[in-house]
N, C-alpha and C positions, 0 to 999 in steps of 0.2 A: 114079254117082259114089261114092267110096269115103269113109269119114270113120273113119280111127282114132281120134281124140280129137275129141269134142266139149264144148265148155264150154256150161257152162248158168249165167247169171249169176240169183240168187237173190234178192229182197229178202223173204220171209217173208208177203206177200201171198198172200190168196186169188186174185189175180190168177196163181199160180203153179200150181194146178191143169191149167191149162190148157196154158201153158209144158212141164209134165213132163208131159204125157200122148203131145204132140205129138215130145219131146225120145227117150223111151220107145222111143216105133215107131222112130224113126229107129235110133236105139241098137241095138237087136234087128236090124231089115233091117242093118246095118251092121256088128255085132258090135263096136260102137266101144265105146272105154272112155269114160265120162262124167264130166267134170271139171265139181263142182258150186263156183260160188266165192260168196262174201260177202263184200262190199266193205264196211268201215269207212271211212267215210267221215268222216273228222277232219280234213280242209283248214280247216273253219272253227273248229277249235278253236288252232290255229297262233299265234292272237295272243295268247291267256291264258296266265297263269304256271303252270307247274306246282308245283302243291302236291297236298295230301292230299286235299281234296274230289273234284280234279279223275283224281285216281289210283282214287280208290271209284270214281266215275263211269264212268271206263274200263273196270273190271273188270265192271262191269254190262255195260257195251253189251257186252262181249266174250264174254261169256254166254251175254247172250241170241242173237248171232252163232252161236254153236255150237249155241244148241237151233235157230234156223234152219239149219243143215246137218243136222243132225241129221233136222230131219224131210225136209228135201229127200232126203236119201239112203233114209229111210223110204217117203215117195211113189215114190219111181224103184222100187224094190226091186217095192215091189205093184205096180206095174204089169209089173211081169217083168222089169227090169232084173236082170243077175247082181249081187250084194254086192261081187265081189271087182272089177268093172267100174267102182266109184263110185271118183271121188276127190272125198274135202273141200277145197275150199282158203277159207282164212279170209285177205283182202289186205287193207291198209291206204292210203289216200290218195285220187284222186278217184274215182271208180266205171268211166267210161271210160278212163280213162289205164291202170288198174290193171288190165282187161281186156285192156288191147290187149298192153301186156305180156307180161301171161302169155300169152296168146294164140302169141305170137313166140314165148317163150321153151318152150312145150311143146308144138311140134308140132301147135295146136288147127288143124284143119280146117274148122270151122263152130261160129258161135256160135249160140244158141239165148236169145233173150230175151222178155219179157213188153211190152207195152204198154197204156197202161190208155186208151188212145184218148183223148186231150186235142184238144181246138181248138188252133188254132195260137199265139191269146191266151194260153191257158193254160202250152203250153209257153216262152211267150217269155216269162213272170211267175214262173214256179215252174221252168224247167229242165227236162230230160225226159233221163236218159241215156242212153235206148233211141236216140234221136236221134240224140246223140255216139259211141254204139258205132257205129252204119251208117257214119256221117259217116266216122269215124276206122279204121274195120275192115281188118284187110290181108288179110281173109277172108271169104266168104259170112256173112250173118247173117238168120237166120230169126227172123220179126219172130211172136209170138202173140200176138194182140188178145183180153184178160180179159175174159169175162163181165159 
């Protein structure tokens, strides 16, 4: 199977180790280019007024978003990924919605995501989007279970 683009959904966890090591080989065996994304994830921010605190705070999280791509394209690179193979993408809204998206929209072949192995409790208390991607996917999705 052939994958020109592969997306690798990123949340900045050590659980991501794992994710880019698996994403790496394929990438290489494949010669794919690797679309790394970070989902800001601001659906729950929708009902507050926007003012000035709420502008600082933005600019924070959007930050710190880019030093996690940042180091995701860092990780991929050591692991032999080419440089000029990475793409960044920084998305807005809910984390699987904004995957599946792009997903469509760029030719993604196979998704590549992390999972931190929750009980089934857990995901039905806290959400889980590794879940929503499979669920929702109009593509292969390769599931890594984090250390």
């Amino acid at each position: 199977m052939h994958f020109a683009n592969i997306l690798v959904g990123s949340d900045g966890t050590s659980l991501m180790e794992a994710v880019f090591d698996e994403c790496a080989y394929i990438a290489q065996l494949t010669g794919a280019t690797v679309h790394v994304a970070y989902v800001l994830d601001i659906t729950g921010f929708g009902a507050r007024p926007v003012d000035a605190s709420w502008e600082e705070t933005y600019v924070i999280i959007k930050s710190e978003a880019r030093r996690i791509l940042e180091a995701a394209r860092e990780a991929l690179i050591k692991r032999g990924v080419a440089e000029a193979t990475i793409i960044d993408v920084l998305l807005e809204g809910h984390p699987a919605e904004e995957l599946d998206a792009y997903t469509r929209s760029h030719a993604i072949a196979l998704i590549v995501v992390g999972t931190h192995g929750r009980k089934a409790l857990d995901r039905l208390l806290i959400g889980n989007v590794t879940d929503k991607v499979i669920r929702t996917a109009s593509v292969p999705v390769m599931v890594v279970h984090g250390a």
